[in-house]
C-alpha positions as CSV (number, residue, x, y, z in Angstrom):
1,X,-5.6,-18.1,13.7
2,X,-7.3,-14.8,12.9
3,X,-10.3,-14.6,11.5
4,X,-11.3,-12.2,8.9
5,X,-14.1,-11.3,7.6
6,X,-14.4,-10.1,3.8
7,X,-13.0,-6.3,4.5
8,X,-10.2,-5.4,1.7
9,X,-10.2,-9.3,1.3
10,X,-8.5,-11.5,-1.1
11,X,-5.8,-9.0,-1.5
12,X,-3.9,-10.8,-4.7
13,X,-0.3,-11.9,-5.5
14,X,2.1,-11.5,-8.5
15,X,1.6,-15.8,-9.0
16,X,0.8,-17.2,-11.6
17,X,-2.7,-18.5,-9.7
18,X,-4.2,-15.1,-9.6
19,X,-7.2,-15.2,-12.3
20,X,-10.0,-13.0,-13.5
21,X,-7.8,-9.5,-13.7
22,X,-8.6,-9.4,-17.7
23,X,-11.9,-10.3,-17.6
24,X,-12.9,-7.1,-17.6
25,X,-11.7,-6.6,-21.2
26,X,-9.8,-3.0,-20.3
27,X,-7.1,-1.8,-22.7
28,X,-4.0,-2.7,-21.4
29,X,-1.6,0.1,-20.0
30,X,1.5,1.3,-22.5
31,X,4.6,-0.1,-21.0
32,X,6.5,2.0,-22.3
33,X,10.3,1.1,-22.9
34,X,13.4,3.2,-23.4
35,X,16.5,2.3,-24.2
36,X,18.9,0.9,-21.7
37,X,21.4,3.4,-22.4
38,X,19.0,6.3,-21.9
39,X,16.8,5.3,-18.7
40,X,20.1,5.5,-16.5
41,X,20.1,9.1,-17.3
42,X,16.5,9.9,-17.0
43,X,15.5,7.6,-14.2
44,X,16.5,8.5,-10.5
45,X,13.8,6.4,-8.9
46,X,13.0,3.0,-9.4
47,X,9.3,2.0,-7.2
48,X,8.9,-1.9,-7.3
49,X,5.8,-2.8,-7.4
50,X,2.9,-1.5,-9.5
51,X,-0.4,-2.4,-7.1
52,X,-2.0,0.2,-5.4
53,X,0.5,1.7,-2.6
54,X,3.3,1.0,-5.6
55,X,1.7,3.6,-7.8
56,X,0.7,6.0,-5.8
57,X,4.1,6.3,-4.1
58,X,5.3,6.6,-8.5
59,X,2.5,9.2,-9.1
60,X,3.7,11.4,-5.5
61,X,7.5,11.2,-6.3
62,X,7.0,12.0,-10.2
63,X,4.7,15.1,-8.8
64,X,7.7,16.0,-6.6
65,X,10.3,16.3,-9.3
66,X,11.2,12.7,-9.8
67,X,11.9,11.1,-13.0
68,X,10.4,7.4,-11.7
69,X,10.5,4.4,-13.7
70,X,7.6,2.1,-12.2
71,X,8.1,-1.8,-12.6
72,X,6.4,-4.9,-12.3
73,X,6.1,-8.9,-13.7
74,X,2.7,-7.3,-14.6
75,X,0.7,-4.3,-15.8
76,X,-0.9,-2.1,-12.9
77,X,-3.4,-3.2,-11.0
78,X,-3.6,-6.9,-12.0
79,X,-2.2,-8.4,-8.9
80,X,-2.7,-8.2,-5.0
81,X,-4.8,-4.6,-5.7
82,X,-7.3,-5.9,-7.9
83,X,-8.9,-8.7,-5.6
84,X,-10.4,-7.1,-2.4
85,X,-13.8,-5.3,-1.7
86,X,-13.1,-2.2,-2.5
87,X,-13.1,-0.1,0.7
88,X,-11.2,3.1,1.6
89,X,-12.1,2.4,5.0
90,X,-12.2,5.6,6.9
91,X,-13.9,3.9,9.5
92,X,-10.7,1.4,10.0
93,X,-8.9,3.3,13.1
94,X,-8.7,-0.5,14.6
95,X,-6.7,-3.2,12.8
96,X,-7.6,-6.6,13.2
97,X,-6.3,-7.7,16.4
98,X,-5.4,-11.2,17.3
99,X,-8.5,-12.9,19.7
100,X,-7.9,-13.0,23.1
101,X,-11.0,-14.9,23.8
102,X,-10.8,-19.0,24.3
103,X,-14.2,-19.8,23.0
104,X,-13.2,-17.3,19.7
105,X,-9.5,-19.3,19.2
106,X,-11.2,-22.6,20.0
107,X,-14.2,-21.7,17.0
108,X,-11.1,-20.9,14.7
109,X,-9.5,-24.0,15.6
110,X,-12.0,-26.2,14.9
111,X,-12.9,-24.9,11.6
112,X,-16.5,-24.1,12.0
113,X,-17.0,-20.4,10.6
114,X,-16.5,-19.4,6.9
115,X,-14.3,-16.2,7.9
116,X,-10.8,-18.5,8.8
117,X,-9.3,-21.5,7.3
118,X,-5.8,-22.8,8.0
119,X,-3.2,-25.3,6.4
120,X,-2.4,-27.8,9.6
121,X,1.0,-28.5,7.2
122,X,1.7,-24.7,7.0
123,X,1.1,-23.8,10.8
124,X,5.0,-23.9,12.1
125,X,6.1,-21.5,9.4
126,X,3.8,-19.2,11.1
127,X,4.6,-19.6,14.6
128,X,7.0,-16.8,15.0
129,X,5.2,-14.2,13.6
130,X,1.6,-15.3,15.2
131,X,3.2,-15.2,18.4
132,X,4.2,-12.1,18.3
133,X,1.0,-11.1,16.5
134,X,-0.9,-12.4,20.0
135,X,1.7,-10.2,22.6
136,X,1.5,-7.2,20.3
137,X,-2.0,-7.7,20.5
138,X,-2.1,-7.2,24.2
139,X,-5.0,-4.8,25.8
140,X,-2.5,-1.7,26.5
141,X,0.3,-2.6,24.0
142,X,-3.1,-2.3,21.5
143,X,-4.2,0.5,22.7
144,X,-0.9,2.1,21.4
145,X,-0.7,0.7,17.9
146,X,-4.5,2.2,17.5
147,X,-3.1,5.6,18.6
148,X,-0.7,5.6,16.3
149,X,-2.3,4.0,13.5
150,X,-5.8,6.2,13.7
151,X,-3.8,9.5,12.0
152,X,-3.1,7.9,8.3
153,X,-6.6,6.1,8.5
154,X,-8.0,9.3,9.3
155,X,-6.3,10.9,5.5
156,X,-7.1,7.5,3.8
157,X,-10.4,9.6,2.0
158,X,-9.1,12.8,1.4
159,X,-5.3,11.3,0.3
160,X,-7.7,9.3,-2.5
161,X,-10.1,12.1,-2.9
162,X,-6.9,14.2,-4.7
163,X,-6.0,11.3,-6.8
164,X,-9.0,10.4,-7.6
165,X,-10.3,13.7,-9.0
166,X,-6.4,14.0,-11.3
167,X,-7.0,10.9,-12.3
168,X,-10.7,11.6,-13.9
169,X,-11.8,8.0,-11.8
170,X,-15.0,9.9,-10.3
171,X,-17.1,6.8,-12.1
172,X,-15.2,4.1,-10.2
173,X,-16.4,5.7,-6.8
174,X,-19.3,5.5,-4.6
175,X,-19.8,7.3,-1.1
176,X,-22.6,5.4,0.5
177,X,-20.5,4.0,2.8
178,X,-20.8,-0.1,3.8
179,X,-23.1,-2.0,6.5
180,X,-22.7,-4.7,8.6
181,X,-25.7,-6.9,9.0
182,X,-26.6,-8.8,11.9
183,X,-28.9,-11.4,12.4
184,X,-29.4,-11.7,16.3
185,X,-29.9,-8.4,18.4
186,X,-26.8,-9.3,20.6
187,X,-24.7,-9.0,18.2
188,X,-26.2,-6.3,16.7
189,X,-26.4,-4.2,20.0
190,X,-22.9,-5.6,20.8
191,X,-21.3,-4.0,17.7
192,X,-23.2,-0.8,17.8
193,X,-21.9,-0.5,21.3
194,X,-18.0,-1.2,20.3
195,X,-18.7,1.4,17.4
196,X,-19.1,3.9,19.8
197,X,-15.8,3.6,20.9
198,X,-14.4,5.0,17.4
199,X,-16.3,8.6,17.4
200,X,-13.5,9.8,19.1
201,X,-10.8,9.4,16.3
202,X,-13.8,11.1,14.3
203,X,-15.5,8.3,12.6
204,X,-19.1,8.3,12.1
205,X,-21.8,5.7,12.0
206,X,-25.6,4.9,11.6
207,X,-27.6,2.2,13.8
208,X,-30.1,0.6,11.8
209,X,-32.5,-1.7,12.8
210,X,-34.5,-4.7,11.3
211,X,-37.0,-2.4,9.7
212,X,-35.3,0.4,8.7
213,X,-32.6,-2.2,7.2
214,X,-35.5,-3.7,5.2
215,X,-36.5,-0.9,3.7
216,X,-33.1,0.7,3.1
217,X,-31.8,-2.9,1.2
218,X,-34.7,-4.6,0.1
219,X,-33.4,-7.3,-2.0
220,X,-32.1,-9.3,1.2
221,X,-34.1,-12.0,1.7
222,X,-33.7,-13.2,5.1
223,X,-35.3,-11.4,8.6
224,X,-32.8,-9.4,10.1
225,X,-31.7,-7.9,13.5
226,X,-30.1,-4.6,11.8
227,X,-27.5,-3.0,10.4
228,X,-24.3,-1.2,11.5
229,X,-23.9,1.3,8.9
230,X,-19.9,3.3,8.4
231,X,-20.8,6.4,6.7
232,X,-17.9,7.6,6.0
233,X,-16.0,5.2,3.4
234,X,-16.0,5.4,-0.3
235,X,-16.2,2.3,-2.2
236,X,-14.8,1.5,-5.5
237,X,-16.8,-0.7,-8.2
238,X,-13.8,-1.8,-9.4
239,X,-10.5,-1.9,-7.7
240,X,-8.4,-2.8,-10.3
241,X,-9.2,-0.5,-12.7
242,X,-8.7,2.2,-10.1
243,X,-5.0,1.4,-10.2
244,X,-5.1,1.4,-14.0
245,X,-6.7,5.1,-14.0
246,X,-3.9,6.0,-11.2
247,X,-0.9,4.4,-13.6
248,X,-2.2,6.3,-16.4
249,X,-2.2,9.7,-14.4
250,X,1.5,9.1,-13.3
251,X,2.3,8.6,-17.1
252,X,0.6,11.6,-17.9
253,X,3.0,13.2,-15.2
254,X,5.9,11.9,-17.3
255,X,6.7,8.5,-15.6
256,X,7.4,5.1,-17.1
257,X,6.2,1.5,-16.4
258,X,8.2,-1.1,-17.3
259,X,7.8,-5.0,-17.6
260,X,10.3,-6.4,-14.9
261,X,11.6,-8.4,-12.1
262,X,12.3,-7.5,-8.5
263,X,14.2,-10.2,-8.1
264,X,17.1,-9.1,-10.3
265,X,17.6,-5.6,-7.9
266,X,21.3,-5.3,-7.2
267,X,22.9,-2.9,-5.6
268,X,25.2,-0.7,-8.3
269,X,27.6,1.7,-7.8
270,X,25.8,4.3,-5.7
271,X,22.4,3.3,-6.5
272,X,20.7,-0.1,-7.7
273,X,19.7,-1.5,-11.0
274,X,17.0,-3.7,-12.0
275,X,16.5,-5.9,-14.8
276,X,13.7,-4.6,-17.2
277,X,12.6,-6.4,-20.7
278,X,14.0,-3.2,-22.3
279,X,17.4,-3.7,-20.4
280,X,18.8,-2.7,-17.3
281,X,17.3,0.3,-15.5
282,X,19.6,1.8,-13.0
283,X,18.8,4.8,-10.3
284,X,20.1,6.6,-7.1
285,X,16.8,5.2,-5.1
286,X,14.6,2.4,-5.0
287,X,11.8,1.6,-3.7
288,X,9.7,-1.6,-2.4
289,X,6.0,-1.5,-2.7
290,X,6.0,-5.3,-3.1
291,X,3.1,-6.8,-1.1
292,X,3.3,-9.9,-0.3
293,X,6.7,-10.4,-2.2
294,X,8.1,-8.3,0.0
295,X,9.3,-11.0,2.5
296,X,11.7,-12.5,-0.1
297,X,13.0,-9.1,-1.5
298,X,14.1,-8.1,2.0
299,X,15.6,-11.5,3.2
300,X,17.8,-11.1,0.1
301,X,19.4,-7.7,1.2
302,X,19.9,-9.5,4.7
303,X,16.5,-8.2,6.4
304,X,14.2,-10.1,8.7
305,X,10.9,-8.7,9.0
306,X,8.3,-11.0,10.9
307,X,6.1,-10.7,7.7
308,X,3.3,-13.0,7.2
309,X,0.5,-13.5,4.4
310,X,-2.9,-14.1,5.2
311,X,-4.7,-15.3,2.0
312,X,-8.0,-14.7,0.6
313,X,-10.4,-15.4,-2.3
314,X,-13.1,-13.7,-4.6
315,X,-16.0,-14.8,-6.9
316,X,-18.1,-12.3,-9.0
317,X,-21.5,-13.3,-10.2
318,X,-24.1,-11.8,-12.7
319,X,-26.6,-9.3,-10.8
320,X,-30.5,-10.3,-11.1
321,X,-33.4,-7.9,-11.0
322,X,-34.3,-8.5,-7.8
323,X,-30.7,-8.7,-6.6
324,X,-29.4,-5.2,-6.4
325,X,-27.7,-4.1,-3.7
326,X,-27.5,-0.4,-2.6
327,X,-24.1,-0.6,-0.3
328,X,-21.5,-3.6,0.6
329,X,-23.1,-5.4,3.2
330,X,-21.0,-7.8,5.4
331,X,-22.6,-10.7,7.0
332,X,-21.4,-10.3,9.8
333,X,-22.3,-13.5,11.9
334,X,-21.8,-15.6,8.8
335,X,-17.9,-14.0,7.7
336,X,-18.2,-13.0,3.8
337,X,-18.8,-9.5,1.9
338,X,-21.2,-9.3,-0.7
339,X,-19.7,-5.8,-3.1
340,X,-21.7,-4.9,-6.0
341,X,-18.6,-4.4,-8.3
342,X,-19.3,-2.9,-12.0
343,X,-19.1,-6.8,-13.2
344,X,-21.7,-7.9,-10.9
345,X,-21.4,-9.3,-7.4
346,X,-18.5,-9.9,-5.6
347,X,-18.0,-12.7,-2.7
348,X,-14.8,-12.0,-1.1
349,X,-13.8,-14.4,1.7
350,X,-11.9,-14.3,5.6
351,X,-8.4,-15.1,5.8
352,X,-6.8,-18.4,5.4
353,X,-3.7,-19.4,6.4
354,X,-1.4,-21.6,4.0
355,X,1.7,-21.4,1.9
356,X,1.8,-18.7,-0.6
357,X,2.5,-20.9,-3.5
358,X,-0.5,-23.4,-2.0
359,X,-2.7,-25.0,-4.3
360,X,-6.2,-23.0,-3.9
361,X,-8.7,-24.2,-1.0
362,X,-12.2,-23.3,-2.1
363,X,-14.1,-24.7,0.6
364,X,-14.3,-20.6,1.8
365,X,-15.8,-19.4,-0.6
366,X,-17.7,-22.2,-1.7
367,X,-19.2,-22.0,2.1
368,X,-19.4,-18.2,1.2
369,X,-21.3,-18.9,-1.7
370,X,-24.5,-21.4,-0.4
371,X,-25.0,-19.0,2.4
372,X,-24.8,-15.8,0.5
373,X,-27.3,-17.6,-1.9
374,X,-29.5,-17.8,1.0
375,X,-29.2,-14.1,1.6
376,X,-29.7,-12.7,-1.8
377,X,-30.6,-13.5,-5.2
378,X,-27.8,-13.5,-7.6
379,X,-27.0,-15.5,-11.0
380,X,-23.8,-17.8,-11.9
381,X,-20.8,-16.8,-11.6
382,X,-18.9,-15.1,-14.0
383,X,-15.1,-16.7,-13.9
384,X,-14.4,-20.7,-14.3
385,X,-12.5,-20.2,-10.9
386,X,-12.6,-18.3,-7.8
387,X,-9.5,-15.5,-7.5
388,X,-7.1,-15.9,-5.0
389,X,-4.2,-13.5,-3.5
390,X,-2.3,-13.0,-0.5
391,X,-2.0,-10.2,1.9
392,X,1.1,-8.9,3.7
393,X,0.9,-8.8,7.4
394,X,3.1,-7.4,10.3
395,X,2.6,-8.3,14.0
396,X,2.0,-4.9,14.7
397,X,-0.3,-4.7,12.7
398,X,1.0,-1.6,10.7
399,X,2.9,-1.1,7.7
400,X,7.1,-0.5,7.2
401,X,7.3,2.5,5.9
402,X,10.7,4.6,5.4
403,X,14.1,4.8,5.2
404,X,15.8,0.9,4.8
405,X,18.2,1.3,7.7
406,X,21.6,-0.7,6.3
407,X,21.2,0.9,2.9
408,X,21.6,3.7,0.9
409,X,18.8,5.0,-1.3
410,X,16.4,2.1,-0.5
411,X,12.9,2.5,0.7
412,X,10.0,0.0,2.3
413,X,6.4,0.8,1.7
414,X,4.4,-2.4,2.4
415,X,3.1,-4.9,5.3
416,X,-0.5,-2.9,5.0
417,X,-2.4,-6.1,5.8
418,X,-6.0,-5.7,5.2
419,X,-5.9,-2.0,4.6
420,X,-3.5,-1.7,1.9
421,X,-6.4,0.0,-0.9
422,X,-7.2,2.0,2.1
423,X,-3.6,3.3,2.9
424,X,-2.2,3.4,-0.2
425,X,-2.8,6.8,-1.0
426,X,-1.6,7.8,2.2
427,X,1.4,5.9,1.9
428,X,2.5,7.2,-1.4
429,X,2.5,10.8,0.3
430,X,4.1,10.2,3.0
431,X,7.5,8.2,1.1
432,X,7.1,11.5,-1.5
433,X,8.0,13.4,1.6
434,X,10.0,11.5,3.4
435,X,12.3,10.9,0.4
436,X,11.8,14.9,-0.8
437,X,13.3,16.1,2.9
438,X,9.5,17.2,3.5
439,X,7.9,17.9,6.9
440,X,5.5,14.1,7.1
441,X,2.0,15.1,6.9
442,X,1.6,12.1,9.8
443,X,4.2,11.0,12.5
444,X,6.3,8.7,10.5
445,X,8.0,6.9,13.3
446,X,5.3,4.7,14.4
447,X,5.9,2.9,10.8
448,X,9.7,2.7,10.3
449,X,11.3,-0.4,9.6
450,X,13.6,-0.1,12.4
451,X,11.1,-1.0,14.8
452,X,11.4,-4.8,13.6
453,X,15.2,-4.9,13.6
């Protein structure tokens, strides 16, 4: 298995499990719905999926002359996008690897850290795609994928920063960066050593120790080793309603969101239609943004991607006095994230790997929640039930994104793992020019879907 550890965790699903997104108590988005009759003529793109990279792919084709009908089973933001820790991680030039090392794969194995979990049941479903996860993972072969990968990390903050500012969602942001925390000074030097390795994709860092830790986040309890601080990250206090302020820029563009299924896309004519609850909604183009459901859409049209799901789980508590936290700090030796979040505090949880349609396992974030408690002081928790979600994982460990080879006027745009709220900025430019004719902004190549076929 592969551990995670808290960092764009608990990205959600479109199931019926996924709970909290309305406890919030925003105003839901305007669906609007035109007449069947009409939305052939005015749509020419259809985007499936309405999570983070699903909008933001709407918001940069409707910018480039598009008339773009945006469609989900829900309103934006209330799926996969709203349950993760909130990180445009600028620092991320390294996707999570597959371990190499036998005492690391034996810990996972036996179960003993908070940061991995795994269904014995559900293991041979993911044979296949694990095993290729491992030989991609390979020293050189890795090497590689980081090269290649580093370039759209590198735009993930100043892709948001645009969207951000035309969407008006300057409150949502803060640009403090996030911490590690350590508790031993092995593993504290350890990672400040491996850090180093990143300065030369241009990604910059503090090394804090015990002390200076203490004084910078007071209200953690325990005696530290230190702190590895990314500097260069902005967080968001609340993902979801990030992807709300996006949708609502791409209407005021002149797109449409619509209440619908991906599961009813049918090729038509020259283009492909898709049932809506206004009607059908036909166009030239389509694209999938669809996550984790992204798997089943493209085994349908005769497609077999090595995707995988890791999934993950969040619990928000009320804040206390003497509980504030200044950044995200991950604990690191432990394997959760506490994010203050503009509800309170959110535990998000490692991966764990099970079915998709799985009843929930809590013992992660359950685990998460004792230690955490023992770290800092925070208050009960806000939702009857933790959230859970799934995220949508390649071997590569990069996302397909581009041209579907065996068919006209369809488009992929998902498999961003753990850094889909990071990439999906990025990603939404680079489809708008890919689909526009335009010159990519990043080498697209390293992403296209034919690399799996």
């Amino acid at each position: 298995m592969i551990p995670g550890n808290g960092i764009d965790r608990a990205a959600g699903g479109m199931q019926s499990g996924a709970r909290g997104a309305d406890a919030g108590g925003r105003a839901s988005l305007c669906m609007k719905e035109l007449p069947a009759s009409m939305r052939s003529s005015l749509t020419d793109t259809i985007v499936l999926g309405a999570g983070i990279v699903g909008v933001c792919v709407a918001i940069h084709l409707q910018r480039r002359g598009r008339n773009v009908l945006l469609v989900d089973r829900r309103e934006p933001g209330r799926e996969t996008s709203y349950g993760n820790a909130g990180f445009i991680q600028r620092e991320g030039v390294r996707p999570r690897a597959f371990p190499r090392e036998l005492s690391e794969l034996l810990r996972i194995a036996a179960g003993r850290g908070l940061d991995s979990r795994y269904d014995l049941a559900a293991l041979p479903g993911y044979a296949s795609p694990l095993a290729q996860y491992w030989w991609h993972s390979a020293p050189e072969r890795y090497r590689r994928i980081v090269a290649e990968y580093a370039p759209m990390i590198a735009h993930s903050v100043t892709e948001h920063a645009d969207l951000i500012a035309a969407a008006g969602a300057e409150d949502l942001i803060a640009r403090q960066g996030w911490m590690l925390v350590y508790r031993t000074a092995a593993k504290r030097d350890a990672a400040f050593a491996d850090a180093e390795r990143d300065v030369q994709y241009g990604v910059a860092h503090a090394q804090i120790d015990g002390a200076e830790l203490a004084r910078v986040e007071p209200a953690l309890r325990l005696p530290l080793a230190g702190a590895l601080h990314w500097t260069d990250p902005w967080t968001v206090r609340d993902p979801g309603a990030l992807v709300e302020a996006y949708a609502r820029l791409f209407q005021s563009l002149g797109g449409t969101i619509a209440i619908g299924d991906a599961q009813t896309l049918r090729a038509s004519g020259a283009g492909w239609s898709v049932t809506t609850e206004g009607g059908a909604a036909g166009a030239a183009e389509v694209v999938l943004a669809l996550g984790p459901w992204a798997d089943e859409a493209t085994r349908r049209l005769g497609y077999g991607f090595p995707l995988f799901i890791k999934r993950g789980y969040h619990r928000e508590y009320r804040v206390l006095p003497d509980g504030q936290l200044n950044h995200p700090v991950l604990d690191a030796e432990a394997g959760y994230l506490l994010a203050p979040m503009r509800r309170g505090i959110r535990i998000t949880t490692g991966a764990e790997f099970a079915r998709f349609d799985a009843p929930d396992n809590t013992s992660q974030v359950d685990g998460a929640e004792g230690v955490a408690r023992e770290l800092l002081s925070f208050g009960e928790r806000l939702d009857p039930a933790p959230w859970r979600g799934a995220r949508p994982c390649t071997p590569d460990m990069k996302p397909i994104i581009g041209r579907a080879p065996r068919h006209q006027g369809l488009w992929f745009a998902f498999g961003h793992a753990h850094h889909g709220l990071t990439l999906g900025a990025a990603t939404g430019r680079l489809i708008g020019e890919l689909m526009s004719g335009e010159t990519p902004f990043v080498d697209s190549r390293p992403f296209a879907p034919e690399r799996f076929l």
